[in-house]
N, CA and C of each residue as an Amber inpcrd file, in Angstrom:
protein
   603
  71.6300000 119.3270000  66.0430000  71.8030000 120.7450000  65.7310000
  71.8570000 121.0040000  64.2340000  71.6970000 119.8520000  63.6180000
  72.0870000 120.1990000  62.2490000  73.4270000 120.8970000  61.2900000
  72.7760000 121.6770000  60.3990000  73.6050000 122.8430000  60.2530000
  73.9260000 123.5280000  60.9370000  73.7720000 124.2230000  62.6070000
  74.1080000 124.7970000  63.3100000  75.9010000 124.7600000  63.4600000
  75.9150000 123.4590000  63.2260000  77.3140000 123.0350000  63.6220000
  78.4260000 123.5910000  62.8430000  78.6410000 124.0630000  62.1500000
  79.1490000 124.4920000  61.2270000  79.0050000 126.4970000  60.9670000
  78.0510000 127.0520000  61.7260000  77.7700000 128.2680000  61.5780000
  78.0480000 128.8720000  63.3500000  79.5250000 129.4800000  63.3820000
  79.5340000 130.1880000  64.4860000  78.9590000 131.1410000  65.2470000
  78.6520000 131.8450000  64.0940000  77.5030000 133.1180000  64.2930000
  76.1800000 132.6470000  64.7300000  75.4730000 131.5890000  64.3550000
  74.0560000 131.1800000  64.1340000  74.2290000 130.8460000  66.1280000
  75.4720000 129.6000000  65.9600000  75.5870000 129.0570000  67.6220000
  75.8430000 130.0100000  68.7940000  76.3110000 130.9210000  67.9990000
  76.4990000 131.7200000  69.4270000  75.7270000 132.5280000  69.7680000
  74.4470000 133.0040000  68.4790000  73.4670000 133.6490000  69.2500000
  72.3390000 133.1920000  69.6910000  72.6120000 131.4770000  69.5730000
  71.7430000 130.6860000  70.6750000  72.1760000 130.4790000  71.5400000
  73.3940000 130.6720000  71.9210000  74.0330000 130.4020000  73.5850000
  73.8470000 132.1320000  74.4300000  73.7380000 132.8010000  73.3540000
  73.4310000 133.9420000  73.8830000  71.7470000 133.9760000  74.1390000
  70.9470000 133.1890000  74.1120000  70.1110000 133.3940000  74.4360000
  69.8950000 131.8250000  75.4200000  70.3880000 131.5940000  76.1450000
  70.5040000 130.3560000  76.9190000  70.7880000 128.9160000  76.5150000
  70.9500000 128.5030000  74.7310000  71.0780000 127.4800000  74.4730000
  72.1040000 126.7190000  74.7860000  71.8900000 125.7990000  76.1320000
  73.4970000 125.1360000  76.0270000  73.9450000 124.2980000  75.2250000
  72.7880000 123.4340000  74.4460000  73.0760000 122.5500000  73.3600000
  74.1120000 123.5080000  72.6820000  73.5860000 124.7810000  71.9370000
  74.5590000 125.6000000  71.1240000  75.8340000 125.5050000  71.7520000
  76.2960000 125.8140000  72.9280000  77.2550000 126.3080000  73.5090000
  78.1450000 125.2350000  73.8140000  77.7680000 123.9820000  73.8250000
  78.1620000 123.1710000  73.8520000  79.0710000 122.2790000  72.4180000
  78.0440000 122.5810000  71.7600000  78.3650000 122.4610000  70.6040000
  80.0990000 123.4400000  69.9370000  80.1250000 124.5470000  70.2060000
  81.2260000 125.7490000  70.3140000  81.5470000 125.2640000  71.1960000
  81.7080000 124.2370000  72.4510000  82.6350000 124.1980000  73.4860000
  83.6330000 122.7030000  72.6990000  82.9250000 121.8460000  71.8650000
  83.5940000 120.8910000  71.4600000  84.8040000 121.3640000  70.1970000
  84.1340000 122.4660000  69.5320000  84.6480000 123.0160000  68.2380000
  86.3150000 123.3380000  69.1830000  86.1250000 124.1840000  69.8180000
  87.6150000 125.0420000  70.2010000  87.4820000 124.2090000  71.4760000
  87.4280000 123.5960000  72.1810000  88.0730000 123.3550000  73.1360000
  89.6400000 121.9950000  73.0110000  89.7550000 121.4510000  72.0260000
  91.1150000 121.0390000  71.2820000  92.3550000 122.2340000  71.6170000
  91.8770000 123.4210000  70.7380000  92.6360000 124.5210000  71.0660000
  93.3620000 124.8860000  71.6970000  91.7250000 125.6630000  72.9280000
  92.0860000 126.0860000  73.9280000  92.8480000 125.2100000  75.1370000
  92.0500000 124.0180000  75.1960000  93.4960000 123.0030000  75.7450000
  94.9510000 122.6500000  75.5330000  94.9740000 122.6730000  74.2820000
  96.3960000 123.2250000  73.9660000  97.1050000 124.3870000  74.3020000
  96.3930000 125.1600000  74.2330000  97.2630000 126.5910000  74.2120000
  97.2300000 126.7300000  76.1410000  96.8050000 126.3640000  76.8990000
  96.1520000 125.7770000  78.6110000  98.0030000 125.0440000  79.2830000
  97.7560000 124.0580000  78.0110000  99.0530000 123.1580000  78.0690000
 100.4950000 123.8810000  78.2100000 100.6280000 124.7410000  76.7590000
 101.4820000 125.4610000  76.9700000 101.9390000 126.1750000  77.7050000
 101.2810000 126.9460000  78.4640000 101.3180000 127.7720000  79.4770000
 101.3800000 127.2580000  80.7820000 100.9070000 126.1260000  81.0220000
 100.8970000 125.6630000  82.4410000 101.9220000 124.5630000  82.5100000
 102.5090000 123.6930000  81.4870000 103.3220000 122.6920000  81.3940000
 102.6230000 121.3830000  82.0410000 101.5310000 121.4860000  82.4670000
 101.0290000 120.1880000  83.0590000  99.2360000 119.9070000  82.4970000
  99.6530000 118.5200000  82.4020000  98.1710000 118.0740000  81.8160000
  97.0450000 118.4750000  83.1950000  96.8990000 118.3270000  84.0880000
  95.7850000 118.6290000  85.4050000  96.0560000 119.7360000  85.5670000
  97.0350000 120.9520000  85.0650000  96.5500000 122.7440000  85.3350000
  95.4610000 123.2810000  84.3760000  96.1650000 122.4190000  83.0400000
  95.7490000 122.4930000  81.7930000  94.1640000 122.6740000  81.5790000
  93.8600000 121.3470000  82.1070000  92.3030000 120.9600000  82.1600000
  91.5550000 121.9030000  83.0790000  91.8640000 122.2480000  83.9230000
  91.6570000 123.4430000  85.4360000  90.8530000 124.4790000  84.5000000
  92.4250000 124.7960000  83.8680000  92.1520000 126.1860000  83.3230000
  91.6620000 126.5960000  82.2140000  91.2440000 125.6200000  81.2020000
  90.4790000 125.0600000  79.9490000  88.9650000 125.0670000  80.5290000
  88.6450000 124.3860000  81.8370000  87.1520000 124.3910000  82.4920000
  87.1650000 125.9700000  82.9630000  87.9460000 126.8740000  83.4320000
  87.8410000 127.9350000  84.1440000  87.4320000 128.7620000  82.8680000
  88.1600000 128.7770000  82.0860000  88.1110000 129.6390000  80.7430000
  86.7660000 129.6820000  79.7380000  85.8200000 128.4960000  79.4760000
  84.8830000 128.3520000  78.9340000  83.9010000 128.7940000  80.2050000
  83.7570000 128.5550000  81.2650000  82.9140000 129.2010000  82.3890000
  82.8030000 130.2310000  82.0770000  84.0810000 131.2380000  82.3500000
  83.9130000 132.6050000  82.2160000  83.0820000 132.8360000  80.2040000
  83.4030000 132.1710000  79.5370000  83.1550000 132.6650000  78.1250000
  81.2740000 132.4610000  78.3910000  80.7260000 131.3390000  79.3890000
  79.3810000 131.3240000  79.6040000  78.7880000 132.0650000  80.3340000
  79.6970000 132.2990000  81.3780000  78.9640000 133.8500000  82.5400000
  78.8850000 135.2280000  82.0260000  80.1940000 135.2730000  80.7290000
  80.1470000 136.2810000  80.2240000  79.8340000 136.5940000  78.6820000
  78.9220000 135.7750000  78.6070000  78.6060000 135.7470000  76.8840000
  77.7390000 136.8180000  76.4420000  77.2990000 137.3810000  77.0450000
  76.7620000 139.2330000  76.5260000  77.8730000 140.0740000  76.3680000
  79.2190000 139.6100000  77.0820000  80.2080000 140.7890000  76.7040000
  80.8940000 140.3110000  76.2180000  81.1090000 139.3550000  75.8000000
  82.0400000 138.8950000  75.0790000  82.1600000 139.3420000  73.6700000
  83.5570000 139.9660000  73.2410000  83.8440000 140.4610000  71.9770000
  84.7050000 139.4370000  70.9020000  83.2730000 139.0360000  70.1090000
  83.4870000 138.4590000  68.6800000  84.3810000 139.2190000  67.4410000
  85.5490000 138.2510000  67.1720000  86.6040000 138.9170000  65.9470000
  86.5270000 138.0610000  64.9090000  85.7590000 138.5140000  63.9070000
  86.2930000 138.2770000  62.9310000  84.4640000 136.9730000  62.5320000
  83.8850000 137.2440000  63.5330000  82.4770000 135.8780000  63.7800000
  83.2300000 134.5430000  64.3950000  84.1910000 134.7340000  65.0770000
  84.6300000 133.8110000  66.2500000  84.9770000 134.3260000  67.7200000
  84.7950000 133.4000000  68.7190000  84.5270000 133.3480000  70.2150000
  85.9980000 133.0280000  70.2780000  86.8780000 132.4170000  69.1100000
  88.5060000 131.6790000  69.8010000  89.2200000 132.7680000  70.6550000
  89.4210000 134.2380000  69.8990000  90.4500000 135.0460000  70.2290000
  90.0750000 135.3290000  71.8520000  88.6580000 135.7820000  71.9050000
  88.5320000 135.8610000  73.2680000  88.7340000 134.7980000  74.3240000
  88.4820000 133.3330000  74.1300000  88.6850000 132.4180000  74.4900000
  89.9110000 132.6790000  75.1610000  90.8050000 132.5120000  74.0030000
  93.1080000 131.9530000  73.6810000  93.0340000 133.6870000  75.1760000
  92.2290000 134.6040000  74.9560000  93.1320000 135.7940000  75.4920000
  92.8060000 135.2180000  77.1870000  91.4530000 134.8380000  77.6520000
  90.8860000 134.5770000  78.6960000  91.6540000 133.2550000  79.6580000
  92.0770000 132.2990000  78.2660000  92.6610000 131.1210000  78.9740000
  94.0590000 131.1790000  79.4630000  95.2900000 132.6730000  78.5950000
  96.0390000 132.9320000  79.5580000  95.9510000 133.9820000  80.2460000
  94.3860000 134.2230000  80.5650000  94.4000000 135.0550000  82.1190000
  94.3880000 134.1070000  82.7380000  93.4150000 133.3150000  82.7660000
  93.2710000 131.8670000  83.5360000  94.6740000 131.2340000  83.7410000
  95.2430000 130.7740000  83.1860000  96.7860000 130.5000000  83.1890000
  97.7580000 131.0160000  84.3870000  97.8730000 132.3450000  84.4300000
  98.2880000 133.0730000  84.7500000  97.8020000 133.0750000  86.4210000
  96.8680000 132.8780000  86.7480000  95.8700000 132.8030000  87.8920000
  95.9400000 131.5790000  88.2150000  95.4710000 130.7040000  87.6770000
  96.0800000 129.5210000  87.6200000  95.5550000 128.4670000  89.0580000
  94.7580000 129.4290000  89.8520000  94.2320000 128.8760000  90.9280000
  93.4950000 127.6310000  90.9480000  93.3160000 127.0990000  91.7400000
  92.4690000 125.9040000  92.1380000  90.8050000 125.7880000  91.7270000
  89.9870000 127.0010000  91.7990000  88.8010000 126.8990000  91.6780000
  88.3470000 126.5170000  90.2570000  88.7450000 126.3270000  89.3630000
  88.0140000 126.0670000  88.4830000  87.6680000 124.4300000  88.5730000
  88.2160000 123.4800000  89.4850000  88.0760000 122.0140000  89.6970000
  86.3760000 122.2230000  90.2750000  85.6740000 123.2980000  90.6050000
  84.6130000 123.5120000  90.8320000  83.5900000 123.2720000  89.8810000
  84.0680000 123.9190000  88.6820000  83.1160000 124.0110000  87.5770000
  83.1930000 122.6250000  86.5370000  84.0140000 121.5820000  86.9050000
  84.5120000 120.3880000  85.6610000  83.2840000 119.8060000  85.6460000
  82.1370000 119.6690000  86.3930000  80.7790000 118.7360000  86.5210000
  80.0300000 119.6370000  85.5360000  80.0900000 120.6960000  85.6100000
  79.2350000 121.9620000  84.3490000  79.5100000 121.4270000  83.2240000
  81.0730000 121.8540000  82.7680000  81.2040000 121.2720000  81.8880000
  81.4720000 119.9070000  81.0960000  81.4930000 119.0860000  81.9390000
  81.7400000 117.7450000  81.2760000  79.8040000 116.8430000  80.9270000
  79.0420000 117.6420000  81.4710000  77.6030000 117.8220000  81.2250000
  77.7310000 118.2080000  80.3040000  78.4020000 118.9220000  79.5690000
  77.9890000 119.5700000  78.2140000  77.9110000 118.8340000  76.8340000
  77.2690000 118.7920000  75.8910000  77.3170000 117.6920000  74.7550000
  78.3680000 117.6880000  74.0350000  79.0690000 116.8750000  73.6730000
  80.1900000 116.6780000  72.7580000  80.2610000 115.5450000  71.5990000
  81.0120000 115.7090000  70.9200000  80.8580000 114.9800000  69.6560000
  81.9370000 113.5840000  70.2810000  82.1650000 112.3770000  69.5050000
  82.7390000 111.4830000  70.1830000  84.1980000 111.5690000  69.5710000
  84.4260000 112.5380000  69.0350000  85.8490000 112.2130000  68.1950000
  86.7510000 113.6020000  68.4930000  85.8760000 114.7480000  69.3530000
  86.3190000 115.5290000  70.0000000  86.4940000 115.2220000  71.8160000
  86.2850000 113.8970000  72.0850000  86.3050000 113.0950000  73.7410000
  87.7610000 113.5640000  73.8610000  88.7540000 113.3910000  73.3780000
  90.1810000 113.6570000  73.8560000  91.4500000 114.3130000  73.4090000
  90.9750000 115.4550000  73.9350000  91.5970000 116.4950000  73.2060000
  93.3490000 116.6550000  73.8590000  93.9210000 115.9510000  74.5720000
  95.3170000 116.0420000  74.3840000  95.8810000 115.0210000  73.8010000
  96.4420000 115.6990000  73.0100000  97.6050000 114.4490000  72.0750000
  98.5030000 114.3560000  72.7070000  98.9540000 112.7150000  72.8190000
  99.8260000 112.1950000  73.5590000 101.5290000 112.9440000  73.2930000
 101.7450000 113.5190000  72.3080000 102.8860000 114.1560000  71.6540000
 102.9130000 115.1750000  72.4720000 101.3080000 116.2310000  73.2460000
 102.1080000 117.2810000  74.1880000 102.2550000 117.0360000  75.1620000
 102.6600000 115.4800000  75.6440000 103.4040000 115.3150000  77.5380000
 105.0200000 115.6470000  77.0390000 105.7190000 115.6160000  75.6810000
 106.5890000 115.8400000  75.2730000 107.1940000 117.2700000  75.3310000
 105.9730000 118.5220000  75.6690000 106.5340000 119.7030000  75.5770000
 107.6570000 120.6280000  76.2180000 108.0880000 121.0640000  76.3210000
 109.4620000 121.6780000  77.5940000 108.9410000 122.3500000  78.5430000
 108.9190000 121.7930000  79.6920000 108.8360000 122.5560000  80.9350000
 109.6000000 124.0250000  80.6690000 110.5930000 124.0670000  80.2130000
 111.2190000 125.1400000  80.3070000 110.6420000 126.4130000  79.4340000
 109.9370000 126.1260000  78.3450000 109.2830000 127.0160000  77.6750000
 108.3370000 127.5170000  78.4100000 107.4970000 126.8290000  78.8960000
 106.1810000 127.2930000  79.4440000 106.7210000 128.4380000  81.0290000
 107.9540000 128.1750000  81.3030000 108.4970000 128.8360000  82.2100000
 108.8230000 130.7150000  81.7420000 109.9410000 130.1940000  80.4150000
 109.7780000 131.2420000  79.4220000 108.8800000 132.5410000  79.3430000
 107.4600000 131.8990000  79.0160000 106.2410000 132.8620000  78.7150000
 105.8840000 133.3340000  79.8020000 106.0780000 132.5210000  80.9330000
 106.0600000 132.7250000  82.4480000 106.7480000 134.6020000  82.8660000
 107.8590000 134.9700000  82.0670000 108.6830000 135.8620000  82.4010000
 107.8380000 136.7280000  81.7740000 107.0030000 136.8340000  80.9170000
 106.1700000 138.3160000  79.8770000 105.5860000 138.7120000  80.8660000
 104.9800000 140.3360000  80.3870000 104.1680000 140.4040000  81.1740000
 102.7950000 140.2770000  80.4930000 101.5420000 140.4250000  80.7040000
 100.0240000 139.9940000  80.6590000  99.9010000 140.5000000  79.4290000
 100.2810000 141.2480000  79.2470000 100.0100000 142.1170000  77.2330000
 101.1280000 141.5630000  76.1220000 101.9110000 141.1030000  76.7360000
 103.3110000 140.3100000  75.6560000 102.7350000 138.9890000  75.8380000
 102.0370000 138.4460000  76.7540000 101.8740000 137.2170000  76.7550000
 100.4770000 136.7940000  75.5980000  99.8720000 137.8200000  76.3540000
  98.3640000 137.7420000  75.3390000  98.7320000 137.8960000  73.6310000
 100.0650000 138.8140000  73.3430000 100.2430000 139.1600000  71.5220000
 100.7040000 137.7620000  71.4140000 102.2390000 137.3210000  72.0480000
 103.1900000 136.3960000  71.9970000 101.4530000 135.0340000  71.1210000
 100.6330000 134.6870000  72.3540000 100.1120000 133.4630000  72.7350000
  99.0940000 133.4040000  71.0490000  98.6080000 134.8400000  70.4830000
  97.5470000 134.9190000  69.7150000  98.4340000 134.9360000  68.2420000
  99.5470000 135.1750000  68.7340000 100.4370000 135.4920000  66.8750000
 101.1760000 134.0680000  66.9000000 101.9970000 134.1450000  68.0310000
 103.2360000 132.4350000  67.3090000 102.3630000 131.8970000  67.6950000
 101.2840000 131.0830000  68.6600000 100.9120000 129.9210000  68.9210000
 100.1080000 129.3900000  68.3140000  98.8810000 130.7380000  67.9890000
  97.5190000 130.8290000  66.9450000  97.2120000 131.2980000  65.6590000
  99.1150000 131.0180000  65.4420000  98.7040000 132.4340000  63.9790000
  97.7700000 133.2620000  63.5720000  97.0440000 133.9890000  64.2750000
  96.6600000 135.3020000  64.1750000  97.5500000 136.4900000  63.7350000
  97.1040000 136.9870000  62.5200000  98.1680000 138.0880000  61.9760000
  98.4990000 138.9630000  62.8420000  99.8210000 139.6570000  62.6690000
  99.7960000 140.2930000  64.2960000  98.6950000 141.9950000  64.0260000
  98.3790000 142.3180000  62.8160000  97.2240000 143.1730000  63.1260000
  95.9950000 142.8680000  63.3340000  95.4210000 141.8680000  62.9260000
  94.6890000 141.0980000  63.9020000  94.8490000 141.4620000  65.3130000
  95.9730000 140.4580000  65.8440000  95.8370000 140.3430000  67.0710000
  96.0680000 141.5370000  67.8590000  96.6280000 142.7630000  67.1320000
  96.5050000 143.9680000  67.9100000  95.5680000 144.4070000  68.1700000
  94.3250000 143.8520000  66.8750000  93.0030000 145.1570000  67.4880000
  92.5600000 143.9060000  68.0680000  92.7300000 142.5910000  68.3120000
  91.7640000 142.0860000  69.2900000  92.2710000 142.5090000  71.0340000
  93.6850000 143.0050000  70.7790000  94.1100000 143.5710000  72.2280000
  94.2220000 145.3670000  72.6050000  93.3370000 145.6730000  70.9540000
  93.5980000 147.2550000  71.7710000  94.8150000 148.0960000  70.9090000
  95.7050000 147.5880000  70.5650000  97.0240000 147.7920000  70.2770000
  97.3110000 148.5300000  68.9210000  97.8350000 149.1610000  68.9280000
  98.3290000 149.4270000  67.5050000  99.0740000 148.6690000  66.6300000
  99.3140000 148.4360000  65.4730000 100.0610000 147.9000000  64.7980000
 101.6880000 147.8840000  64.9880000 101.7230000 149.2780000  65.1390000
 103.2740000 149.1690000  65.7710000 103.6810000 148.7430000  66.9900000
 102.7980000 149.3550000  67.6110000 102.6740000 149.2280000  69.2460000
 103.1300000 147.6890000  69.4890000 102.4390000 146.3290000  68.6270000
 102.1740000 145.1700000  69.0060000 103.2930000 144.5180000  68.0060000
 104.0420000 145.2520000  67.3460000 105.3200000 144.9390000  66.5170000
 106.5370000 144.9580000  67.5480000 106.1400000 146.4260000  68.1060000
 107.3910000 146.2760000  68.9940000 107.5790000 145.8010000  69.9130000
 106.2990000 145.1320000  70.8400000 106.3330000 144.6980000  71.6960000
 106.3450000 143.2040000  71.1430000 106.2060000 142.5930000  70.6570000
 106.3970000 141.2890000  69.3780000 108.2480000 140.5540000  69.7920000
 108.5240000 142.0630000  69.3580000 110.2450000 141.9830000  68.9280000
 111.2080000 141.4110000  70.7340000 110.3300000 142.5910000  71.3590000
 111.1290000 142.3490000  72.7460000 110.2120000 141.5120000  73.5590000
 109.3780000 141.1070000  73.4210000 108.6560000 139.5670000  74.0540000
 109.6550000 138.6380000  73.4330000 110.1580000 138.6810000  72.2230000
 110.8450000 136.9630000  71.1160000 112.6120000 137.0310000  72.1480000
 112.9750000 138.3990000  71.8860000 113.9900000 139.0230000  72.6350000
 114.2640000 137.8570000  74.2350000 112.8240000 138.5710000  74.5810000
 113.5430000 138.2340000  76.2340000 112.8840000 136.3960000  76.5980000
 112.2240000 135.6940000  75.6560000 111.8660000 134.3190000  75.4700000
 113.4120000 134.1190000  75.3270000 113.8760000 134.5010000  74.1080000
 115.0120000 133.9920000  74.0350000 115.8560000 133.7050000  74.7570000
 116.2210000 134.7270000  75.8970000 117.2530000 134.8620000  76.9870000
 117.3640000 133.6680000  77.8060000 115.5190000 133.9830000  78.5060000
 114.5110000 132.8450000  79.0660000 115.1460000 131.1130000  79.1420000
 115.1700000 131.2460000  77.4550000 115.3880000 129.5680000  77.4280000
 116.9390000 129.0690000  77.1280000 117.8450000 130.4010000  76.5310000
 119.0090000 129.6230000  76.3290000 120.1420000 130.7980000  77.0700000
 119.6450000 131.5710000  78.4190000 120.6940000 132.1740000  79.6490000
 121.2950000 132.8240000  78.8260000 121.2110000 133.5620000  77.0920000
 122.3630000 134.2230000  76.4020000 121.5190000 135.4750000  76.3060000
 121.7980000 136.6390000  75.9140000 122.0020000 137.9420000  75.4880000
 122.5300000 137.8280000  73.9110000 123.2170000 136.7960000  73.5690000
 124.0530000 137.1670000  72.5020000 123.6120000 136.3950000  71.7570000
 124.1610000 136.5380000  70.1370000 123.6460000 136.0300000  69.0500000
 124.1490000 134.4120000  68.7740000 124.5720000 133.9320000  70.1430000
 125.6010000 132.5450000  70.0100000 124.4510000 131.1740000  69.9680000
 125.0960000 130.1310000  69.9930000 124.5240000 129.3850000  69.7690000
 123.8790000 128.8960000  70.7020000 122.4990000 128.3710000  70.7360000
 121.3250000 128.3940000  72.0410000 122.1580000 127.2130000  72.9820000
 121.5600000 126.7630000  74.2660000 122.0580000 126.2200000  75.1300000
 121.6640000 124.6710000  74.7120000 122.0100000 123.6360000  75.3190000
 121.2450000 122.1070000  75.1350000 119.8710000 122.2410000  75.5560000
 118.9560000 121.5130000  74.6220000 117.6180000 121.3740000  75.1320000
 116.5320000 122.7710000  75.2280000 117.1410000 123.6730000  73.9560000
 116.5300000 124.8480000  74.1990000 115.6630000 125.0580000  72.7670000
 115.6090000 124.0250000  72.0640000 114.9230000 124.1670000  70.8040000
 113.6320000 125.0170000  70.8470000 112.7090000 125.1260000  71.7720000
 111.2890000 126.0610000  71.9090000 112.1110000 126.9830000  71.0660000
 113.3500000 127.6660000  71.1610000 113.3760000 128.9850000  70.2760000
 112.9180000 129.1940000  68.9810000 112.9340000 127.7950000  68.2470000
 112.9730000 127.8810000  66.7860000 111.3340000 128.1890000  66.2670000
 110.7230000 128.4200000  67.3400000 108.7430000 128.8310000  67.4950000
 108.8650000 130.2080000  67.3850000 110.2130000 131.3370000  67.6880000
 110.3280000 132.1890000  68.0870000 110.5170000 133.1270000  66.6140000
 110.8390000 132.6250000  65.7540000 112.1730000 133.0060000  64.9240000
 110.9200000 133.9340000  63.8890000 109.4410000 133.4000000  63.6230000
 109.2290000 134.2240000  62.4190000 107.4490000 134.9030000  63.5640000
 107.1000000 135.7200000  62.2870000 105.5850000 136.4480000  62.7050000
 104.9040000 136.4510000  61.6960000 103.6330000 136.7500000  61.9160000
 102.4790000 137.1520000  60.7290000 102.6100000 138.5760000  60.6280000
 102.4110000 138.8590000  59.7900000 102.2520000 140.4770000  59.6480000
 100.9790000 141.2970000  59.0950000
């Protein structure tokens, strides 16, 4: 692919015109990522992968509508993979032969680091409690640092709108992981909070 590799714009309007080499190519770039951010949300390495294959499917069935921010495919990706998440169903074990056909580089082969079997079940439970629009700001600002005006107009949102809903998503995570209301000191084993504490602006 050459230089392709390196030009998001160039690759994606060859996958928009059927190139899977291209698309493939953009599936090795972010799919590190999006498996991560898969992880988080599902707490298990085999939902993870499910919903990482479910999520790039849809970004290929739907690559005429898909809305580019900024000359990247990620935001739509990160927003799609916790719909996928969220859904979380079985069928995407359908599509893993599609994509594992797809070309990849050899140093992008294994994209979970052994450090996230370490993550807290209990967090991923946490995000579990948002609802679908706190989850989508929450997942695109603390996880992806995306500024949060950014990530408002990639969701629609106003600036304030996605401030305040920012404040009482961190709010009720908090509750989530350490059973308090109050400003006391978090429970044992509740460290995820300290992910909570700042934002982009």
């Amino acid at each position: 692919m050459g230089n392709l590799e390196n030009d998001e714009d160039r690759l994606w309007s060859c996958s928009l015109s059927g190139d899977g080499e291209a698309f493939g190519v953009l599936y090795d770039q972010h799919r590190d990522r999006v498996f991560r951010h898969a992880y988080r949300l599902t707490g298990n390495h085999h939902d993870a992968e499910d919903v990482m294959a479910a999520a790039f499917l849809e970004l290929w069935r739907r690559r005429t509508k898909v809305r580019v921010i900024d000359g990247s495919i990620l935001p739509w990706l990160l927003v799609t993979t916790t719909n996928m998440a969220r859904n979380n169903g079985r069928a995407a074990l359908r599509y893993r032969k599609l994509l594992d056909s797809l070309p990849r580089t050899e140093e992008s082969s294994q994209p979970f680091d052994s450090h996230q079997e370490n993550l807290d079940k209990d967090f991923s439970q946490a995000l579990g409690t948002l609802s679908a629009e706190d989850l989508h700001l929450v997942s695109l600002v603390i996880f992806e640092d995306y500024p949060l005006a950014a990530a408002a107009a990639v969701l629609n949102m106003t600036p304030g709108a996605a401030k305040t809903r920012m404040h009482r998503a961190r709010q009720r995570m908090k509750v989530a992981l350490t059973g308090s209301t109050g400003a006391g000191t978090p429970a044992a084993g509740s460290h995820p909070t300290s992910v909570l504490e700042g934002e982009r602006s």
